[in-house]
C-alpha positions in Angstrom: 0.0 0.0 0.0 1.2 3.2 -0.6 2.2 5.8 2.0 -0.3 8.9 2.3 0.8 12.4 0.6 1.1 15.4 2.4 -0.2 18.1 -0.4 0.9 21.1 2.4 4.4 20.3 2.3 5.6 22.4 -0.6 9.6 21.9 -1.2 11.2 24.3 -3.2 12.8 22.5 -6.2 15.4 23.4 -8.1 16.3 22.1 -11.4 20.0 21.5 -13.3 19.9 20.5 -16.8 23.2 18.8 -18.2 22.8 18.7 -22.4 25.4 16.4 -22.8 22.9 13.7 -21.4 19.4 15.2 -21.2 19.7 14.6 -17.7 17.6 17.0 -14.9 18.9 16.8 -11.7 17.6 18.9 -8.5 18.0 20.3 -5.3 15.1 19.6 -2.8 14.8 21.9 -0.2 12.7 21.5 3.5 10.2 24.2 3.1 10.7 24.9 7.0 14.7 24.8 7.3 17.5 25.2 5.2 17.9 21.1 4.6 17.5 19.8 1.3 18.4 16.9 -0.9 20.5 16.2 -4.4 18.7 14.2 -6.8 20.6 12.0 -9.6 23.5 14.5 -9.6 25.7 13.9 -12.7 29.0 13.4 -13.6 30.5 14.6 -17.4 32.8 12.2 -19.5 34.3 13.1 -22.5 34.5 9.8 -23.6 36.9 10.1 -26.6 39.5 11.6 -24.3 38.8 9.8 -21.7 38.4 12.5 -19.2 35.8 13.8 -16.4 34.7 16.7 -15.4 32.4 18.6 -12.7 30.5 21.2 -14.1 27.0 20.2 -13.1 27.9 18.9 -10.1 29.8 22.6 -9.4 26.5 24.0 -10.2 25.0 22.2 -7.3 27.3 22.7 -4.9 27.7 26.0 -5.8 23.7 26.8 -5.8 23.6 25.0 -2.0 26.6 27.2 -0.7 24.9 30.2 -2.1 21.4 29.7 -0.7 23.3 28.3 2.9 21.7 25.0 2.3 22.4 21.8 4.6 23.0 18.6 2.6 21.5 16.0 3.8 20.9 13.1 1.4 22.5 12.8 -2.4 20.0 10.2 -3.8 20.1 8.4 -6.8 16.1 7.0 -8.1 18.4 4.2 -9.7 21.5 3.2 -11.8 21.7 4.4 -14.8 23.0 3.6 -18.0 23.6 7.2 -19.8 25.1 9.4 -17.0 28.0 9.0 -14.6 26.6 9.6 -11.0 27.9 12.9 -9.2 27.4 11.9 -5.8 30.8 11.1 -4.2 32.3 14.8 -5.5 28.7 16.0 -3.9 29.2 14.4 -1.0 33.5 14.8 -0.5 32.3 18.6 -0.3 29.3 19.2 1.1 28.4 15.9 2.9 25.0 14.1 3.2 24.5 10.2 2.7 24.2 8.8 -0.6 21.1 6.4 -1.0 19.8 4.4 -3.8 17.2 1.1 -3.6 17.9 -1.8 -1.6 17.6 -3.9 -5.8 21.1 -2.4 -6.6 22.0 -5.8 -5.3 20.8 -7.5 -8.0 22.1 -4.7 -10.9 25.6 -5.0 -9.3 25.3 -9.0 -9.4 23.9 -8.8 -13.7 26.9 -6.3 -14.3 29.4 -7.8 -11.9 29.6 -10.5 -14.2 29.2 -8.8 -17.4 32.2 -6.3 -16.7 33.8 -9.9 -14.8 34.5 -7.7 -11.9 36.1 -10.4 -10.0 35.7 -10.8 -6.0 37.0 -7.8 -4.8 34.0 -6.1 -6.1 31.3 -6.2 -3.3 27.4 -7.1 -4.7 25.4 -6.1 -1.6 25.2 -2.9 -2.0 27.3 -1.1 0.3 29.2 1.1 -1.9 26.2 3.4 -0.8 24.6 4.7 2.8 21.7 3.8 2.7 19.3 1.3 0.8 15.8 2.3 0.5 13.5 -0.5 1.0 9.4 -0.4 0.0 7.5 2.6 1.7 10.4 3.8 4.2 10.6 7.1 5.5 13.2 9.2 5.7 13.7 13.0 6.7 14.3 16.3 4.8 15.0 18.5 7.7 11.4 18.9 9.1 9.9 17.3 5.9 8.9 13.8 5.9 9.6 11.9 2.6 9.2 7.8 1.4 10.2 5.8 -1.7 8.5 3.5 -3.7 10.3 0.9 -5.3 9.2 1.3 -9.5 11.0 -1.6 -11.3 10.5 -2.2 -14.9 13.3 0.4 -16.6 15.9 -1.4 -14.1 15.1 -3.7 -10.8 16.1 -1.1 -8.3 14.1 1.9 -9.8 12.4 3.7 -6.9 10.0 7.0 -7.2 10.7 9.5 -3.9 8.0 11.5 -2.9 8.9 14.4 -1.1 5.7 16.4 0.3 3.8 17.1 -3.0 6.2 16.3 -5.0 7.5 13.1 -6.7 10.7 12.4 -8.2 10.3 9.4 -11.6 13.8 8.4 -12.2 13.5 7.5 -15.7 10.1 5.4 -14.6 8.0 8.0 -16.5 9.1 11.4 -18.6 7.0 14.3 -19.6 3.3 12.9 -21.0 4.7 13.6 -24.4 7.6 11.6 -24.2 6.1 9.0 -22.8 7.9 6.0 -20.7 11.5 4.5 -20.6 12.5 1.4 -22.1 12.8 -1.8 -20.6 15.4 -3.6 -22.3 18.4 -3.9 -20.3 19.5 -6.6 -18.3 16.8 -7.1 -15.5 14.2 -4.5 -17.5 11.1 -5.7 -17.6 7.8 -4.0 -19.8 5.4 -5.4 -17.8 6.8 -4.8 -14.3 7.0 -0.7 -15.5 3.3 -1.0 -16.5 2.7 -2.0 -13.1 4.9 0.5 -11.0 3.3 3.5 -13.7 0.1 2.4 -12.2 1.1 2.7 -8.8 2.7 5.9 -9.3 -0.7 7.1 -11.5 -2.3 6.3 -8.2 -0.9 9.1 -6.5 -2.9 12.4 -6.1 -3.5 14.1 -9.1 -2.3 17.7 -7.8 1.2 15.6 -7.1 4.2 17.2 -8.7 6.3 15.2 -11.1 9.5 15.9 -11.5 11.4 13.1 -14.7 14.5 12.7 -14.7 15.3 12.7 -18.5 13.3 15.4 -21.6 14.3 15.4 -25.2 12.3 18.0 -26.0 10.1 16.1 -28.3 9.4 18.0 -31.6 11.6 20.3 -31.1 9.7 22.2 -27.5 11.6 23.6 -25.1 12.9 21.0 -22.5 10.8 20.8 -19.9 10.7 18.6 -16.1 7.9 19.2 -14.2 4.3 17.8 -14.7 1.7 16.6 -12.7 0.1 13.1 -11.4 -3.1 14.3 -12.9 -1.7 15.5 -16.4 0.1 12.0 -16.5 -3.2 10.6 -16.5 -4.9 12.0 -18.9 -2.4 13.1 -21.5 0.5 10.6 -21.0 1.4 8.8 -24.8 2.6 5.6 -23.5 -0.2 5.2 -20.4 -2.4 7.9 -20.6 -6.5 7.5 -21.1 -7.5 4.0 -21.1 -4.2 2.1 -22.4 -3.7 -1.5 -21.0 -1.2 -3.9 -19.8 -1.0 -5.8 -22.7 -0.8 -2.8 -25.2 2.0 -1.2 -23.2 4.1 -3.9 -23.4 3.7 -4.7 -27.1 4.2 -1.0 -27.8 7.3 -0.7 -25.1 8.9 -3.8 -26.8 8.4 -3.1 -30.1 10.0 0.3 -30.1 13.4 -0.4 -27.7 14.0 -3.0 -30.2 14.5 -0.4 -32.8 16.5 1.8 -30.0 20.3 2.2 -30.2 22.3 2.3 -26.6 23.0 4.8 -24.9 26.4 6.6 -25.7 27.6 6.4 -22.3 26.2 2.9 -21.0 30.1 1.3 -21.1 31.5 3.6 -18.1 28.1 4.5 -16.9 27.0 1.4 -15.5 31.0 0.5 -14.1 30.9 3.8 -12.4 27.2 4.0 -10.8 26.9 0.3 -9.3 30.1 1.5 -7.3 27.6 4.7 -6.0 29.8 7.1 -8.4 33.4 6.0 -8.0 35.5 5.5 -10.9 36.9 1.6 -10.9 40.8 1.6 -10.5 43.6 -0.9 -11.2 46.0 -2.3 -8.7 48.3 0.9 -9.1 45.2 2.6 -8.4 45.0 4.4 -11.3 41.3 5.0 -12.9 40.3 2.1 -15.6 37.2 1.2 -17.5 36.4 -1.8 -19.1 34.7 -2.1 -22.5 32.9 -5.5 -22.5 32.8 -6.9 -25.8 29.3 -8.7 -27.5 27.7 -8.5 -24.1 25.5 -5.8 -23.7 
């Protein structure tokens, strides 16, 4: 069952948009103290020269210093596949506990052995602070927030809702870009039918906040919808769509999808909660798997 919404707890959210990914990240503040939260914070990587950088996340920590924000959680709705994760640079400055679903268990066992990590590499998760479970709690200063574990686009996909607003990962985007795929390892169409549901069954005045736009036909890019205008306007799940038609659609159209440019060090990167693998001389290394993604 899901946890009740409080629709008087308005956080103020703040939204960072990194082009080089189509990625929206945010800062979550506690409407009644200076606590806030970083939401799938982003790392860049110029991929051809093999080099990272921190803009985005500089934009965060610099927006946070500014305001005299306390950092309190650097959360992650899930591992994903087309963004190095920010949070460790976050969190070296500014502090707060890095959290992502207690499922990133079974993403770090499917990639362990795809990327043949070896032993060393720990599979239970506790690269990270804290694993949300199912309908926990947790605190924003004064604000009281819970997860909701969404798989379907990945097993450990979870939705935070945060007063009246709720954060999709990559579960849904904007009504007309519809829903992610579920084709990777552990994706699954069905099971993201099912956790769209749950999340349609939130209040309609709920803000939605996605974590990816593309600006569909060219509009402006955009992050922030509603519950209720998911409902009715929604391509992928909107009006009266069903089980079985979403997943016939969903399948049929990531077969035709390419991967994403960045899914190689991506994945390496985020099921180690944002740290960059390194050798026995400890020097930073990626792998590039070959005929196994």
């Amino acid at each position: 069952m899901t946890p009740a919404v409080n629709l008087d707890q308005h956080p103020d959210v703040k939204a960072f948009f990194d082009p080089q990914s189509n990625t929206i990240s945010y800062v979550v503040k506690d409407p009644n103290s200076s606590s806030c939260a970083v939401i799938d914070a982003v790392m860049q990587f110029d991929q051809a020269a093999g080099r990272l950088s921190y803009k985005s996340a500089d934009e965060i920590i610099a927006d946070i210093a500014e305001r005299g924000l306390s950092l309190e959680w650097i959360i992650e709705t899930h591992v994903h596949a087309d963004h190095l994760s920010g949070a460790p640079y976050i969190q070296e400055r500014l502090g707060g506990k890095i959290g992502i679903g207690e499922h990133i268990q079974t993403v770090q066992e499917t990639f362990g052995k795809i990327f043949n990590e070896g032993t060393e590499f720990e599979r239970d998760g506790s690269q990270f602070d804290q694993l949300f479970q199912e309908g926990d709690h947790y605190k924003i200063g004064d604000m009281t927030c819970f997860a909701m574990h969404t798989p379907g686009h990945t097993p450990a996909c979870m939705v935070h809702v945060m007063g009246d607003a709720a954060f999709a990962g990559d579960t849904l985007f904007m009504p007309d870009g519809g829903s992610a795929r579920a084709d990777f390892p552990g994706g699954d169409a069905g099971q993201l039918f099912d956790s769209i549901t749950r999340v349609l069954s939130l209040p309609d005045a709920v803000r939605l906040f996605v974590c990816h736009d593309y600006g569909p036909g060219g509009r402006a890019i955009g992050w922030e919808t509603t519950i209720g205008a998911q409902k009715s306007a929604n391509i992928h799940v909107g009006g009266e769509t069903n089980r079985s038609e979403f997943v016939s659609m969903r399948e049929a159209r990531d077969a035709q999808l390419d991967m994403p440019k960045l899914i190689i060090p991506s994945l390496q990167v985020n099921i180690r909660a944002g740290e960059v693998p390194r050798d026995r001389e400890g020097q930073m290394v990626l792998k590039i798997p070959i005929n196994k993604l």
